[in-house]
C-alpha positions as CSV (number, residue, x, y, z in Angstrom):
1,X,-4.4,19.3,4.1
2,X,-5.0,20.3,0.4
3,X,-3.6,17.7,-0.6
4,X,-5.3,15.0,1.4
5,X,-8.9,17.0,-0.4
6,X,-7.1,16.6,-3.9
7,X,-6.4,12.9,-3.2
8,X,-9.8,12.0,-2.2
9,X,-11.5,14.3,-5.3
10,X,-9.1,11.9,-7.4
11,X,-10.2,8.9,-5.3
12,X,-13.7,10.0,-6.2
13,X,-13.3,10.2,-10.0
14,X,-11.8,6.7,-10.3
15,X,-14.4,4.9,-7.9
16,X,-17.0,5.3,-10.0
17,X,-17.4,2.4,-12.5
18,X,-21.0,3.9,-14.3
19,X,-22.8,1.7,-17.0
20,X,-23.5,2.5,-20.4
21,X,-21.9,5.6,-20.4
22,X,-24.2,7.1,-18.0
23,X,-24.1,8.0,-14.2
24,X,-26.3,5.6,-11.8
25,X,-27.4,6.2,-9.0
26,X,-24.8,4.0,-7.3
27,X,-22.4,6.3,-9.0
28,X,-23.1,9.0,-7.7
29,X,-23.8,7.7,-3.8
30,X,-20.5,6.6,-4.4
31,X,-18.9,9.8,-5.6
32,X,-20.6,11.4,-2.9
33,X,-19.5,9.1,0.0
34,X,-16.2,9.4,-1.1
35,X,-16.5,13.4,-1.1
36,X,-17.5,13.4,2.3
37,X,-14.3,11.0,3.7
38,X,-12.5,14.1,3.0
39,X,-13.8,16.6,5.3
40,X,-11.5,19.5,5.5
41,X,-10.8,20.8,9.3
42,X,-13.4,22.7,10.6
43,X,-16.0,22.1,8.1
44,X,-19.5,20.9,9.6
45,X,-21.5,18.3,8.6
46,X,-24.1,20.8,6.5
47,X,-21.0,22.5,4.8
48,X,-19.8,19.0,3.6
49,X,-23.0,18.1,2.6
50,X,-22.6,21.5,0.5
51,X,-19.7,20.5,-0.7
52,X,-19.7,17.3,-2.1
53,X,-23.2,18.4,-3.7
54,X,-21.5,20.6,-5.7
55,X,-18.3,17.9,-6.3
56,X,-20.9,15.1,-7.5
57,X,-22.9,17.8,-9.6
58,X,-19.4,19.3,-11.2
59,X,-17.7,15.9,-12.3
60,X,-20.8,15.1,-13.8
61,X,-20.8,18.2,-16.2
62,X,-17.5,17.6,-16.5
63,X,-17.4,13.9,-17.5
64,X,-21.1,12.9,-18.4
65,X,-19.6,9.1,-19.1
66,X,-18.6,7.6,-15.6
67,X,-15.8,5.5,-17.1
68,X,-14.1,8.3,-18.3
69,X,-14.0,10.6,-15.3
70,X,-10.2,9.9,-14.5
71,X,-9.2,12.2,-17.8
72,X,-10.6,15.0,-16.1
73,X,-7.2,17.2,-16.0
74,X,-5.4,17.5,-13.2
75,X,-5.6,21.4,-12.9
76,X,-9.7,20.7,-13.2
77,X,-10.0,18.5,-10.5
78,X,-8.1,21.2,-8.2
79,X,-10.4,24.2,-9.6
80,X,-13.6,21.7,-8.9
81,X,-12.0,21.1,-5.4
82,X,-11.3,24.7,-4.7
83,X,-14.5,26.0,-5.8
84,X,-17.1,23.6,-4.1
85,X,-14.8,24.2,-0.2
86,X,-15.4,28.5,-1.6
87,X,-19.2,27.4,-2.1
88,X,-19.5,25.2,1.3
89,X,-18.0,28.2,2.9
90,X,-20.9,30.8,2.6
């Protein structure tokens, strides 16, 4: 199961195609609809909602250019991941 959430956070990253260097809206509707096709196991709808706020919100401090979102490192994406499920949790 972890790894099916890692895949789609990865999915995520390299979906988004951005413009100028900067996030669109589009970007992020589509960073966030691809957060939400990996719904872990018992996770209800409000706690993916919390979750993939926190994903879009994340990747964006961590790569304020769009295009360059897939050179995120690997063990990034996997913290990212790990903490926004902790903070959909509570």
């Amino acid at each position: 199961m972890k790894a099916i959430l890692i895949l789609t956070v990865c999915t995520a990253l390299l979906s988004c195609g951005g413009s100028n260097g900067k996030w669109t809206e589009k970007d992020k509707e589509n960073a966030y609809k691809n957060c939400m096709f990996g719904k872990p196991e018992g996770f209800t709808d409000e706690q993916m909602k919390k979750r993939c706020d926190c994903f879009v919100e994340k990747v964006i401090a961590l790569s304020p250019d769009p295009t360059k979102q897939a050179e995120i490192p690997m063990d990034q994406v996997r913290k990212l991941n790990d903490d926004c499920t902790a903070e959909a949790k509570k």
